[in-house]
N, C-alpha and C positions, 0 to 999 in steps of 0.2 A: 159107769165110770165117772163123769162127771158131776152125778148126783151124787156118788157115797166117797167112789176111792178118793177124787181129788180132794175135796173138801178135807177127809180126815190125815191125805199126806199133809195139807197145807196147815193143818191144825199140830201136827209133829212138828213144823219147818222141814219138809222133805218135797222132792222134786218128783213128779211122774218120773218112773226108770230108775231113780236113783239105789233105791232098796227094795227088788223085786219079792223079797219075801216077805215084807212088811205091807205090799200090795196085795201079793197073795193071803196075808191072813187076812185083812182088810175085806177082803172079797168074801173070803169061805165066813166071815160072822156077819154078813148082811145077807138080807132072803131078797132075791133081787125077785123072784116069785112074785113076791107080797110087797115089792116095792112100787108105788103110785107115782107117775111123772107129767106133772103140771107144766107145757114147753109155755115160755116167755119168749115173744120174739125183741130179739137185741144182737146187738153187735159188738162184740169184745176183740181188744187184740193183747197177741197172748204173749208175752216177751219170752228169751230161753232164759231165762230164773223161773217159769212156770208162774210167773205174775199174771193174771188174767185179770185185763184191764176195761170197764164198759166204756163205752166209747159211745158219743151222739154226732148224729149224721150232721153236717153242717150244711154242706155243699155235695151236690151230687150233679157231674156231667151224663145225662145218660145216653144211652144209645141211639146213634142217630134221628133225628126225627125233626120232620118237616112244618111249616106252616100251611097256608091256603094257598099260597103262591106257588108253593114247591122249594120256598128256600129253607137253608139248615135252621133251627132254632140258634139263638145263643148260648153256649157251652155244651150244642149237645154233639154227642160223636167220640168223645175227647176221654171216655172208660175209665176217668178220676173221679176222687169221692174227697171230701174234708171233714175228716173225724177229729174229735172233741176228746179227750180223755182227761180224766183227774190230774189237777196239779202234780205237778213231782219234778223228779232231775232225769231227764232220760235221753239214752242219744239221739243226738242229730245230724245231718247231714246237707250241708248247703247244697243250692241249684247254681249249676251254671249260668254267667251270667253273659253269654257268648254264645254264637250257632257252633256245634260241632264241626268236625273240618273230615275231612275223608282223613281214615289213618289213625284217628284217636285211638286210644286203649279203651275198652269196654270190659266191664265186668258185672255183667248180672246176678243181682244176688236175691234168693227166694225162697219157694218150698216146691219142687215139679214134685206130682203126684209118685214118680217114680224112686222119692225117697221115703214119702212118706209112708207109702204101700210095704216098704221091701221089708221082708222076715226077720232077716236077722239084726233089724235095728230096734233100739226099746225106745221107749218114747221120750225120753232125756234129748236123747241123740237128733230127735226129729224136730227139736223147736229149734235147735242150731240151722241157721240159713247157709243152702250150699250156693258153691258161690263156682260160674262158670267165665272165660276169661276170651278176648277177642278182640276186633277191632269195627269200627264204624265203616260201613263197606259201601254208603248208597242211602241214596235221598230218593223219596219218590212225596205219599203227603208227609209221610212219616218218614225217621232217620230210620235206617236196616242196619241193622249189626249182625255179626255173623258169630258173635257166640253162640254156645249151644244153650238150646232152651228146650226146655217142652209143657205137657198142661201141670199149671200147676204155677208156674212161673208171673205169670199174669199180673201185675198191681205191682211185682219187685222193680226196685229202683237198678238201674243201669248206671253205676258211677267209675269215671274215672282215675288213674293211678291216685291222684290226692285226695281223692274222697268225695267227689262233687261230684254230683246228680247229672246226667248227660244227657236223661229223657227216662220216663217209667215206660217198662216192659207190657204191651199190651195183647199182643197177638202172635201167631207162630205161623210158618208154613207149613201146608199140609200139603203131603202128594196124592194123583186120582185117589189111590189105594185107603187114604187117610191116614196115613205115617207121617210123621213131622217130617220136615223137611229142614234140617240144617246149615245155617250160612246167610238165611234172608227171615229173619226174628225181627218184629217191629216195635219200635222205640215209638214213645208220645215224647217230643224233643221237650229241653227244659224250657226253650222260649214258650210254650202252652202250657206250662208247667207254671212257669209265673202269670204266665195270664191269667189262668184260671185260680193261682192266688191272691189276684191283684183286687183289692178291695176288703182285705180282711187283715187280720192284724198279725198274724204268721210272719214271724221273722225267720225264715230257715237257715237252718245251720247254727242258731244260738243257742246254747244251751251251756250249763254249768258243769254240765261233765267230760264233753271233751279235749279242753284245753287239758284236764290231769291229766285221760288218756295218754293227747296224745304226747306229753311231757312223760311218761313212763315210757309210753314204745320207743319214743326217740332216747331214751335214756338207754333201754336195753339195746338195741340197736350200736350202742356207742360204748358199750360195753361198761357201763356206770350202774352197775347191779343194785348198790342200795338205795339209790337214784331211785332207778326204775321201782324197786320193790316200795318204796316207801308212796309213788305216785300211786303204783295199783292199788295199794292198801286203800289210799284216800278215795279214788274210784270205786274200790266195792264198797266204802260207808254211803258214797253216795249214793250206788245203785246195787244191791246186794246179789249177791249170787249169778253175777251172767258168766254163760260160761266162757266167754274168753276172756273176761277178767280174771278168774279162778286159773285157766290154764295160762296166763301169762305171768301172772303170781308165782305159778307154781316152778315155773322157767327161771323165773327172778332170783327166785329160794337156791334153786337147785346151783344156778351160777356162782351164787355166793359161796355155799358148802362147796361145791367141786370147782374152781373156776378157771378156765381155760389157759392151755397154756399158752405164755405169753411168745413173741418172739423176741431171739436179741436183738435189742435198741442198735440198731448197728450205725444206720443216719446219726442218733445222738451221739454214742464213743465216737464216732468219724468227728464228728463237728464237737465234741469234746479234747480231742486229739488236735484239730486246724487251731479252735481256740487256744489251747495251752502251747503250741509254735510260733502263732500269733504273737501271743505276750511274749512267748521268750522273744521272737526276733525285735515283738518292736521295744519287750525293756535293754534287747541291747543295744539297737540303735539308740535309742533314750539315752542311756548310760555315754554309749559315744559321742553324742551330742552335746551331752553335758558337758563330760570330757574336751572335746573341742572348745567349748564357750564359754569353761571356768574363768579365763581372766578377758572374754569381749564384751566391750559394753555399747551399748547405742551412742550417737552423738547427742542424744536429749539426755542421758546419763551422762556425760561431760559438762553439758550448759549445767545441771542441778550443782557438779562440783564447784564450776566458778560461780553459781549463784550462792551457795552454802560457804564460799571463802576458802576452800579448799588448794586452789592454785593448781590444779595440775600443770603439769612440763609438756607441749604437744609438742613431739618429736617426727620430724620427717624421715619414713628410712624408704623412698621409694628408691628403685633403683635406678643409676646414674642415668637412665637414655629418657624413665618416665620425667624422670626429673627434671631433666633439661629442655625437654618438647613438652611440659607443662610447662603455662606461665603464673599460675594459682597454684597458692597453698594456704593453710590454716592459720587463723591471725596468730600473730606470735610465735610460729612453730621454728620451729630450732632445727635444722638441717643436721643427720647423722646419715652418713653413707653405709648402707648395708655390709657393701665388700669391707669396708674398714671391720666394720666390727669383728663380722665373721675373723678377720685376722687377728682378732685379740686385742683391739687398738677402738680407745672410746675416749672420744673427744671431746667430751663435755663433762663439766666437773657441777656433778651432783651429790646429794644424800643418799645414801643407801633407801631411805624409809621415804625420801620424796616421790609423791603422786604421778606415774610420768603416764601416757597415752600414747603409743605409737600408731601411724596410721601408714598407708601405700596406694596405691592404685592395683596391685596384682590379683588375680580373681583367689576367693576365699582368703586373703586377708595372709597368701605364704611368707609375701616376705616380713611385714608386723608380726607375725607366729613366730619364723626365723631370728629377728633381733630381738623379741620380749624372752625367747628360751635363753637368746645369750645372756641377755640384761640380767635375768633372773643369776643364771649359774655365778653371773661376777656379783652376787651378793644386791643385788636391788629388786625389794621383795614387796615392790608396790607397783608393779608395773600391767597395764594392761593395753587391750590393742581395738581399736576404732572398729566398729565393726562395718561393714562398707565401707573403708575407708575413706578417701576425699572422695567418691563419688555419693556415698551416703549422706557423707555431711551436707556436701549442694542439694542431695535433691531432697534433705529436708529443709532447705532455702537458708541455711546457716550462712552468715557471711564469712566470705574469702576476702583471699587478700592477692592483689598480683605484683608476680616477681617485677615486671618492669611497667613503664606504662603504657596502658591499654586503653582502648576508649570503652564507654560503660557497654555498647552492645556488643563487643568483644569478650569482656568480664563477664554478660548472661550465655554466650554462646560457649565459650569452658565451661563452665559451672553445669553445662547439661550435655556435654559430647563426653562419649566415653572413649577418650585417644586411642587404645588399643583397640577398637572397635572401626575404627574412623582410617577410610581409605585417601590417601599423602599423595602429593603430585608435584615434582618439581621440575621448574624451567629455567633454562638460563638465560642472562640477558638477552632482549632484542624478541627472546622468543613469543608469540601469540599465542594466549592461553583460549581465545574464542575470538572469534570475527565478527563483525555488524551482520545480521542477516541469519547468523548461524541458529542451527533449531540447537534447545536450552538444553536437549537429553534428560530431562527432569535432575539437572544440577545447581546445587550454590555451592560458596566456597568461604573459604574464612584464612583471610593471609595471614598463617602461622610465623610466616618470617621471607625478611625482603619490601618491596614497594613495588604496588603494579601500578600502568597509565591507563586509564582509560579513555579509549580516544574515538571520534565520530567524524563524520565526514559533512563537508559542507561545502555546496556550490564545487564539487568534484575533489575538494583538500582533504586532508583529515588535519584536526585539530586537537588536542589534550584539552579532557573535560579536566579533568579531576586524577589526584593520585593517590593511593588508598598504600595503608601499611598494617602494621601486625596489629590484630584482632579485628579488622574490618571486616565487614559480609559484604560478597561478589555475586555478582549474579544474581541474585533473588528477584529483581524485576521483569526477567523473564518469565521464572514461574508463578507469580502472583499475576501476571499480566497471562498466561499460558498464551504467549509468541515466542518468536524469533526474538534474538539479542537484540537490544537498541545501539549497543556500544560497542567498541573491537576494545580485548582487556590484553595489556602485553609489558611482559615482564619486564621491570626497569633495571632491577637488579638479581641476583641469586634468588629466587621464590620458590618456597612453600607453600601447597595451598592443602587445608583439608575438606574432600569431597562431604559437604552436605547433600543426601536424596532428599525430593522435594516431600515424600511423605514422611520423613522425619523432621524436616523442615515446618508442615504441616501441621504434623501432633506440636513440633515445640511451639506454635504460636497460637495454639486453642487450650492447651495445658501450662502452659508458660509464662502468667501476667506479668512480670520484671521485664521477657525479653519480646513480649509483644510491645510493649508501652516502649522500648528503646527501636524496633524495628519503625515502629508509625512516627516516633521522632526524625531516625531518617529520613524516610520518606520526606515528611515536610521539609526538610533544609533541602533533600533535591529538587522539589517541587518549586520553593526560592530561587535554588541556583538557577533553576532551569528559564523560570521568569526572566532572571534580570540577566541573563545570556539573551533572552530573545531580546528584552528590551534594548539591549548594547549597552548597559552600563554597568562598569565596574564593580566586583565582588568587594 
């Protein structure tokens, strides 16, 4: 067989098994009678393409064996060998680079004699390596795997789900009887696997064929058929005829002509369906928005008009109560009362086509919305409306202006309270708005309107420090001092006060440079007065 039929299959390009008649004639025209066999001893390994490849011994671990002393030799015991075989592109398979763990996956793959014996296999079928599956079950010198194995299996690599080398298969168990014994198969672990290749130039696992590989299986795997087909293709130029290249090829082909049916995208129409509600809901928000904000402009869109010579008209339309418990409003701004307009009645005598800006205090800008729809219907077709109104304008630090006068750390404390927001306290004369002594409650206060005394006690009297009026700030030297009151504060007149929290208080003096720089001014003229009270002389 190997002196006549192989040769003359490999001289067709035909495989043992593959054309049993063409073996049969093969045979009936040679006198195996009169045939003469010259054996050469060597050692070949045979791929499943029916490649018979010589191979030289490099390295050979052999069978246990001792020195003088009774110790093992070096490498021997360890049933590996290092063969040599001609250049070429062939698979490989890396070593683990790690001790096995109990539990791993194992799968041995080989030739047990029990395949290669059996009748009704041809000999094609027998260079294919069967491959049995299991787990690492036990350490004793060797790893024990409980895949099944039997004779024949001996020198096959034991590798892992990924394809890495767990330990070469060396021995089997036998029962008294001599039947294998299944479950306790012994593994040569891959740590003596590298040791025994340590010192040679073996880089395992490189090789120029598996990267196509395994970019075909993973291609087929993923259902990317021409992918896959075009990898194999390149895989069998590299290495011709194996047979699980041919049957993965032939997988590849077959998916292409017939190719599975798919299922409906149901995740994509779903998420096709949310995105297209998406866009509707947000192009109509969109649309509303616009809608809403066709004629609001910024306060930095107002400064560009007066910087460009434009002149807008800033018109006040907050409502009579903001109006009046503001003391700021917009330089220039021209006072229109909402209720008036609403009544048909516009008291100011403009251009139709002049620039005007309305601004308020109400949240979303309702009552500016309200008199710019009026403004418009009575023919004034240039009108639009502050967007934040005066609280926007302040807290882009735009100058105010105030209705009466105020002292400057008054002017910063408006400029950054948002009155509708801001909890109101009123006392009437004589009344005590806090005591010497009293705890702060985390409160300050800003006399919106009225005079309060502040008064302290000395040598058992109380005396009037100081009298504070509208826009002044009360109380804060509690909480910046976090004590008790220094002073008793008591209403001189009808008082207003607006409750400042000290963490609002707080933010406005780390976020606030205008009305920090006025707070620390305070401060110092108290810090004077307080001086030249103790000294006894005259403010």
């Amino acid at each position: 067989e190997q002196g006549c039929v192989e040769p003359a299959l490999r001289a067709r390009r035909l495989t043992p098994g593959e054309r049993p008649d063409i073996e049969d004639e093969i045979r009936r025209s040679v006198s195996l009678a009169a045939a003469k066999l010259t054996p050469t001893p060597q050692v070949t390994v045979l791929l499943s393409n029916g490649t018979s490849l010589v191979a030289q011994i490099l390295k050979f671990s052999p069978p246990l064996l001792l020195d003088a002393s009774g110790q093992p030799l070096p490498d021997s015991g360890r049933d590996l060998a290092l063969l040599r075989i001609p250049a070429g592109t062939y698979p490989a398979l890396p070593v683990m680079d790690r001790d096995p763990n109990l539990g791993d996956p194992v799968h041995i793959l080989g030739f047990p004699g029990v395949v290669l014996t059996h009748e009704l296999l041809s000999k094609s079928a027998r260079l294919e390596a069967s491959v049995t599956n299991g787990e690492v079950s036990g350490f004793k010198q060797d790893a024990i795997g409980h895949a099944p194995a039997a004779h024949g299996n001996s020198g096959g690599p034991a590798i892992t789900d990924d394809a890495t080398v767990v330990g070469v298969m060396t021995f089997i168990s036998l029962s008294p009887t001599g039947g294998a014994v299944q479950g306790f198969n012994f593994l040569i672990p891959a740590k003596d696997v590298r040791g025994f290749l340590r010192g040679t130039d073996v880089r395992a696992g490189e090789s120029r064929f598996n990267p196509v590989w395994s970019a075909g299986v993973a291609a087929l795997l993923d259902g990317r058929y021409a992918t896959a087909l075009a990898r194999f293709r390149e895989a069998d130029r590299l290495l011709p005829g194996l047979a699980d290249v041919k049957r993965a090829t032939a997988e590849a082909e077959d998916k292409i002509r017939h190719p599975p049916p798919r299922p409906f995208p149901w995740a994509w129409a779903t998420a096709g369906m949310v995105t297209l509600l998406s866009l509707g809901a947000w192009g109509g928000l969109g649309a509303r928005r616009w809608w809403r904000n066709r004629f609001r402009i910024h306060p930095g869109g107002v400064i560009d008009f007066l910087e460009t010579g434009r002149s807008p008209v800033l018109l006040d339309v907050r409502s009579r109560t903001d109006y009046e418990t503001s003391p700021l409003k917009l330089p220039g701004a021209i006072r229109l009362d909402p209720d008036e307009v609403a009544r048909g009645r516009v008291d100011v005598v403009l251009d139709p086509k002049q620039l005007i800006v309305t601004y308020c205090t109400s949240p979303e800008e309702q009552t500016s919305a309200l008199v710019t729809r009026l403004l418009r219907q009575r023919g004034f077709t240039n009108v639009h409306i502050l967007k934040g109104g005066l609280g926007g304008w302040t807290n882009a630090r735009l100058p105010v202006e105030a209705k009466s006068h105020l002292p400057s750390i008054g002017i910063e404390m408006y400029r950054n309270l948002t009155l509708g927001d801001i909890e109101r306290r009123r006392f009437a004369p004589g009344a005590v708005i806090f005591r010497e002594g009293d705890d702060a409650h985390g409160e300050a206060y800003v006399v919106h309107a009225g005079t309060v005394e502040i008064r302290k006690r000395f040598d058992g009297a109380e005396r009037r420090l100081n009298t504070m009026g509208e826009g002044e700030l009360l109380g804060e030297m509690a909480l910046f001092r976090k004590a008790p009151r220094s002073a008793s504060a008591v209403a001189a007149s009808e008082v207003e006060l607006l409750v400042v929290r000290s963490e609002r208080l707080e933010w406005l003096i780390r976020n606030r440079p205008q009305l920090t720089l006025e707070v620390l001014k305070r401060l110092s003229d108290q810090i004077v007065s307080a001086d030249r009270d103790r000294a006894g002389s005259p403010g």
